[in-house]
C-alpha positions in Angstrom: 0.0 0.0 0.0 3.0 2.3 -0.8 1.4 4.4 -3.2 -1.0 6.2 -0.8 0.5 9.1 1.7 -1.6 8.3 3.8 -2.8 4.5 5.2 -6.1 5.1 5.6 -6.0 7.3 2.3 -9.0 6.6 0.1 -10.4 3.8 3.1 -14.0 4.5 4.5 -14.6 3.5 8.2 -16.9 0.6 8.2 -16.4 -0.9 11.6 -16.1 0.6 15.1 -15.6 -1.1 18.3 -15.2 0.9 21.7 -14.0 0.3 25.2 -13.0 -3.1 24.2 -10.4 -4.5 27.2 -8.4 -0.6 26.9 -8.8 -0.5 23.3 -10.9 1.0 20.4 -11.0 -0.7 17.0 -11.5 1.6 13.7 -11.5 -0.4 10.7 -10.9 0.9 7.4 -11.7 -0.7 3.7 -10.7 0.2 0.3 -12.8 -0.6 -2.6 -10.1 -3.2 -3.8 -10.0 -5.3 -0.8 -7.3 -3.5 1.1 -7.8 -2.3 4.5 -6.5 -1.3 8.4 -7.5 -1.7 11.4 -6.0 1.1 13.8 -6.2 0.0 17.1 -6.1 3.3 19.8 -4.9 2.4 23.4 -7.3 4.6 25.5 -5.0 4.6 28.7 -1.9 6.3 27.0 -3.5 7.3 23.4 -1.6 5.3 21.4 -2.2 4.2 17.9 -1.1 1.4 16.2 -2.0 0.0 12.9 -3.0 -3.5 10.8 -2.9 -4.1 7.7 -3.6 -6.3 4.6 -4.7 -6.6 1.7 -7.9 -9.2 1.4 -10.0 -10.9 3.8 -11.3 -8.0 5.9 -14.0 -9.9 7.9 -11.8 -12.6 9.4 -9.5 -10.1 10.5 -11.6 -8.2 12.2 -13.4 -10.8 14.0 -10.0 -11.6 15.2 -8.8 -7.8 15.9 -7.6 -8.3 19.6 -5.4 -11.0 18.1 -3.2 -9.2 15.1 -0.1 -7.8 15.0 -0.1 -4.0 15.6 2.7 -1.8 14.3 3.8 2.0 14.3 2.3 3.2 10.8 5.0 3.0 7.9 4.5 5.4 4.7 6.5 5.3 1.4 
């Protein structure tokens, strides 16, 4: 997803999950299959992201369980 400045560049918001064990889930989609889930830490308001590029409804069934990362761009 390297051609986009942004991660959540040209994503709409189709999920939303709040006050889930010190987290809130955000997930994104992109009309080709790609999509984040951003995953903000309410105790220190951190945000870390997940990402791929098919198979959106698995992974966000299993959201507590993915690997989250610091958001690379470029």
């Amino acid at each position: 997803m390297s051609k986009y400045n942004n991660i959540t560049e040209g994503m709409k918001v189709v999920d939303v999950s709040l006050s889930e064990d010190g987290y809130n889930y955000y997930g994104f989609v992109r009309s080709n299959g790609e999509w984040a889930i951003m995953r903000e830490n309410t105790a220190q308001t951190e945000y870390r992201f997940s990402v791929g590029g098919s198979d959106y409804s698995t992974n966000w069934t299993n959201r507590a369980s993915l690997g989250y990362r610091l958001p690379t761009i470029g």
